[in-house]
Every structure is written in structure tokens, then in C-alpha cells.
N, C-alpha and C positions, 0 to 999 in steps of 0.2 A: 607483484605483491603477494604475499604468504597469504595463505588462509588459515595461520596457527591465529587463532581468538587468545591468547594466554595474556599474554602484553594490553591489550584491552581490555579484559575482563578483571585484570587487578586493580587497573584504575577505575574502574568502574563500578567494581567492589566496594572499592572505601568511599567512593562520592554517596553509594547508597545508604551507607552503613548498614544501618538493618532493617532497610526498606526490604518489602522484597514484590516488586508488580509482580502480579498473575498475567496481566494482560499486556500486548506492547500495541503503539498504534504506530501506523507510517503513515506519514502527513506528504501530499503529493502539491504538484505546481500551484498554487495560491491558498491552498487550505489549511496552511499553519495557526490559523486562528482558532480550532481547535484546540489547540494548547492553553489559550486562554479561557477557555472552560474549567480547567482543572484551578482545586485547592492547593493547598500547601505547596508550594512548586517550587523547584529548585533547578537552574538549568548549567549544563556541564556543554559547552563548547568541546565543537569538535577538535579543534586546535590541541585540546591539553590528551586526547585521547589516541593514543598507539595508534597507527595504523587509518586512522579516520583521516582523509583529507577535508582541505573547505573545501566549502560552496561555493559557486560564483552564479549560481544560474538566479536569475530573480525569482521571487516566491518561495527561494529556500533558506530556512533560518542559519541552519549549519551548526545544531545543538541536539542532543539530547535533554528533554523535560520529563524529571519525574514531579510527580502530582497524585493528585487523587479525583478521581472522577464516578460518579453513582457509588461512593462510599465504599470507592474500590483502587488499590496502590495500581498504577498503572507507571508507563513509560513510552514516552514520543519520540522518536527519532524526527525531526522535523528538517527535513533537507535530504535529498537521495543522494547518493554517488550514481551518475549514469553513465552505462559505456561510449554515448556518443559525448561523452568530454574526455576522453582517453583512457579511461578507467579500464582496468581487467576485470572479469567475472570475480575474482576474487574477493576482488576491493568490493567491489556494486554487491555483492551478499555477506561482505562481514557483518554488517551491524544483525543481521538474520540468525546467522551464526552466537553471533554475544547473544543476542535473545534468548537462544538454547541452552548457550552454556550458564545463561541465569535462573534457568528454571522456570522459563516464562511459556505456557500452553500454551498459550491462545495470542496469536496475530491478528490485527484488523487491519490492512493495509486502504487508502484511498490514494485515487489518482484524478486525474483532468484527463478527460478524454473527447476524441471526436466523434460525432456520431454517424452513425453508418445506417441505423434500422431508419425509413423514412419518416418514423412515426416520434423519435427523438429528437425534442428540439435543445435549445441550449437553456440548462439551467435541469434538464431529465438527471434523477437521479437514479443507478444501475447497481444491481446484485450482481456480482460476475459468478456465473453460474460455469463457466468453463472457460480456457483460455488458448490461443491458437500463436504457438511459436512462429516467429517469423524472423526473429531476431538471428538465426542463421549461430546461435551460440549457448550452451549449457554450461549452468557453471559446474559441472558435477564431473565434468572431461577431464582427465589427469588422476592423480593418488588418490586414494580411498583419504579420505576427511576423516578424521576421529568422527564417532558417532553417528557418519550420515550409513544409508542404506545401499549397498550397490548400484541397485536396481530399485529404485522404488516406484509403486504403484502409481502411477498419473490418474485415475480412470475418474477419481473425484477430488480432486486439487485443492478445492473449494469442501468446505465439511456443509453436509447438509442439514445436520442441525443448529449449526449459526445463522446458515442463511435464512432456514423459516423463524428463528427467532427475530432477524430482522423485519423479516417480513409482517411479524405478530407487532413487532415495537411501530413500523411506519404506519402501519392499519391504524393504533389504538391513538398515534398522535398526529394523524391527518396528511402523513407524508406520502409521498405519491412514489413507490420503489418497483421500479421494472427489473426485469431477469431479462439477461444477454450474455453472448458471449464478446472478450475481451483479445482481439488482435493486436497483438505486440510486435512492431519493428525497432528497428535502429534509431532512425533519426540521427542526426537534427533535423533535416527536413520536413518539413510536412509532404504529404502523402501527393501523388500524382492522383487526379481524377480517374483515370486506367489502374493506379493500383487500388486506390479506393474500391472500385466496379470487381476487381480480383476478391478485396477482401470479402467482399458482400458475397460472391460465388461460394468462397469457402467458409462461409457461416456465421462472418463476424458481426456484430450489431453495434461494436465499436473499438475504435485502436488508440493505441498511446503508445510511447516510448518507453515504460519503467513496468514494472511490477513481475513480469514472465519468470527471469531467475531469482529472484528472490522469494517466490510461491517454491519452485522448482527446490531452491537448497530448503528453504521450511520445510514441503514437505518428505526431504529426505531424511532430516532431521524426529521428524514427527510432529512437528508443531501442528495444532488446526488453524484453517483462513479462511479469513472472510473478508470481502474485495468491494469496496463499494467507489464506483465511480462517477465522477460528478461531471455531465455533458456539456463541453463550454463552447462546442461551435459543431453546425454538420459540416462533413467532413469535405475535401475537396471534390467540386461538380454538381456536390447538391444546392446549391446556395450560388448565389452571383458576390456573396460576402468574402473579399480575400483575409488569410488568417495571419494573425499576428498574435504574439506569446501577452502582449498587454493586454488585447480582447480576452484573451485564455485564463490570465490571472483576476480580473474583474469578475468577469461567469464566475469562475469557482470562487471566489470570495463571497459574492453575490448569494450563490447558494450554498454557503459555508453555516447558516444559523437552522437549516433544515437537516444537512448533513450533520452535525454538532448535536441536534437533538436526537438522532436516529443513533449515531454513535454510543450517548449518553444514555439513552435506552440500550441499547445492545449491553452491556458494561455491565449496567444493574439486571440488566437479566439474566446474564451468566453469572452473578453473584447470587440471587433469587433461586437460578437452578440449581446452585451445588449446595443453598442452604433447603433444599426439599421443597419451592414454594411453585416451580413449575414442573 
């Protein structure tokens, strides 16, 4: 699959017409209900857009939603492309890509993850303060991408003044938001209790399947991100609980009306900040 954004960005264009979000959100395994927080809302099927395949995984809608959220033009990508459905890097970071080419700063990505730190249980919601490749795969491998960086800086993936903004927003509305790092494999499997014991060696406090290249093409591009993920089981060995993707989508849905408000605070504070009030 190409990574030319042009063919999608024309349709995508005219569905906006003269919207224009600032902000995009990636809605991960059950927390499409996020989308339902927004006003005005108009949703474009991935089906009619260049380049986008469906979804088939549960919990993903398989649509772009623009809306308005904290009196602010935003846009949903509600469904990922992941590589463990066959997908190339390419595919799994277009819609990243459209975000750039729309002039959109600021990413919020959320995912479902497993937790790894002992002290996460399911339902902990996580600031990903760094992120640890595991996936064995960069989508950045191959031709220079119009616009992206050769070589770009990894050292803060994550911008740090979103994340204390989150951190301000969960404080003042009673949300309970941990810092961790974020281990990203392949998948579809879930994790062996040995690799789970590896990830913890190497720093992780939790892993999932999605989010790693698509941090990675943002911030080639230059977008800022902010990661927040919602802990829907410990991970394999901690727990006598075997894991199933129904338990996974319940958690996160579960903790989707804490997520939603932490979101919705984040949203209106980068609006607050660029009109001088923070």
C-alpha cells in the first residue's frame, strides 16, 4: 500500500468542507464511545475513503467522526488498521499522515492495554510517558515521505506539555491518571507470562498491540501526542484471569465515561491555552 495521502485527503477535504479540527483523536479497542461526546457530528465511513480499508476487529467503528468537543472542531478516527490483520506499515499510519496533511497539531491517541506495573489494576487509567518498540517494524523504512523528517528525534515521543495538562485536567476532575511506559508488540496474541516478565525487565508498565508506528510517523511529521491508555486486564501471569478480547472491550468501555472526561478536559485546555488563559 502507498503512503501518497493525496487520494484521501481530497475526499476528505470536501466531507469537511470548511471545518477545519485542530485536534485529531484515535479511539482504541472499546472506546469508540468517545465519539459520542461530540456535537455536530458527521461521520464518513472508511469504505468511501482512498486508501482506508474496513474494520473487522470488534470495538472498531471503521469511520472517521468529525464533531465538536470542549467548543473545539475535532476529528475521530474510530477504528485502527493493525499490522497483525495484514496491514503494512503504510496502511496502519495513513490515517496519521491525513492528519498532517490537514493541518491538524495536536494528536490524542487512546488504546486498551495490559497492565504490567503490579500496582495497575483493570480499569487504571495511564499517561504514556515513553514507549518501547517491540513490534520488530518502523513505518518510516523505505523513501523519504513528503514532509516527514529523516531522522527524527525520539527522546520525547510524547510532548510534555500535554501530558501535564492532562495531568492538571484529571487532578481538578477526580480522575485518577498514572505515568508509565507503553510496550508495543505484534500480536494477535496475547503475551506469554515469560514475555510479559521480559517486558517488565525492560521498563514497561504496559503493552498493547497499536499505537508505536503511528506515534513514530506523527512525530516525524511533527505533530504533538498525547497517549492515554485505559488498563483492561493484568497482563499474562499476574492474575489466574485468562484474557479474552470481550473482557478487554467491557474494561475499556467501562472506563470510557472517566476517559471521555479527561479527553474533554484535555481539548478545552489546549483551546484555553492558545486563547492565553493558561
Amino acid at each position: 500500500m502507498s503512503s501518497d495521502v493525496t487520494p484521501a485527503l481530497a475526499v476528505v477535504e470536501a466531507w469537511l468542507g470548511g471545518r477545519r479540527p485542530a485536534v485529531a483523536l484515535v479511539l482504541g479497542s472499546g472506546l469508540g464511545g468517545l465519539a459520542e461526546r461530540l456535537d455536530d457530528v458527521d461521520r464518513l465511513p472508511y469504505g468511501r475513503i482512498p486508501g482506508f480499508p474496513g474494520t473487522m476487529l470488534p470495538g472498531h467503528a471503521g469511520e472517521l467522526v468529525a464533531g465538536v468537543l470542549g467548543d473545539r472542531p475535532v476529528l475521530c478516527q474510530s477504528g485502527r488498521f493493525h499490522a497483525y490483520e495484514g496491514h503494512g506499515q503504510a496502511t496502519v499510519t495513513l490515517p496519521c499522515r491525513l492528519f498532517a496533511a490537514l493541518g491538524i497539531g495536536t494528536v490524542i491517541l487512546t488504546n486498551a492495554a495490559g497492565g504490567i506495573r503490579r500496582s495497575f489494576a483493570p480499569g487504571t487509567l495511564m499517561c504514556i510517558a515513553d514507549q518501547v518498540n517491540l513490534t520488530w517494524a518502523n513505518p518510516l523504512v523505505g523513501a523519504l515521505v513528503p514532509g516527514d523528517i529523516r531522522f527524527p528525534d525520539m527522546s520525547a515521543p510524547f510532548d510534555a506539555e500535554l501530558i501535564a495538562l492532562a495531568h492538571r485536567v484529571a487532578g481538578a476532575g477526580g480522575v485518577r491518571l498514572e505515568d508509565g511506559v507503553y510496550g508495543g508488540v505484534l500480536g494477535p496474541s496475547y503475551e506469554t507470562p515469560a514475555e510479559v516478565r521480559m517486558l517488565e525487565r525492560l521498563g514497561a508498565d504496559a503493552v498493547g498491540m497499536s499505537t508505536i508506528a503511528e506515534v513514530i510517523a506523527l512525530r516525524a511529521q511533527g505533530l504533538r501526542c498525547l497517549g492515554l491508555s485505559t488498563i483492561t486486564n493484568r497482563a499474562a501471569g499476574l492474575s489466574l484471569a485468562r484474557l479474552s478480547h470481550t473482557d478487554v472491550m467491557a474494561t475499556a468501555r467501562a472506563a470510557g465515561a472517566a476517559l471521555g472526561r479527561l479527553v474533554e478536559g484535555v481539548v478545552a485546555g489546549l483551546r484555553a491555552r492558545e486563547a492565553g488563559a493558561l
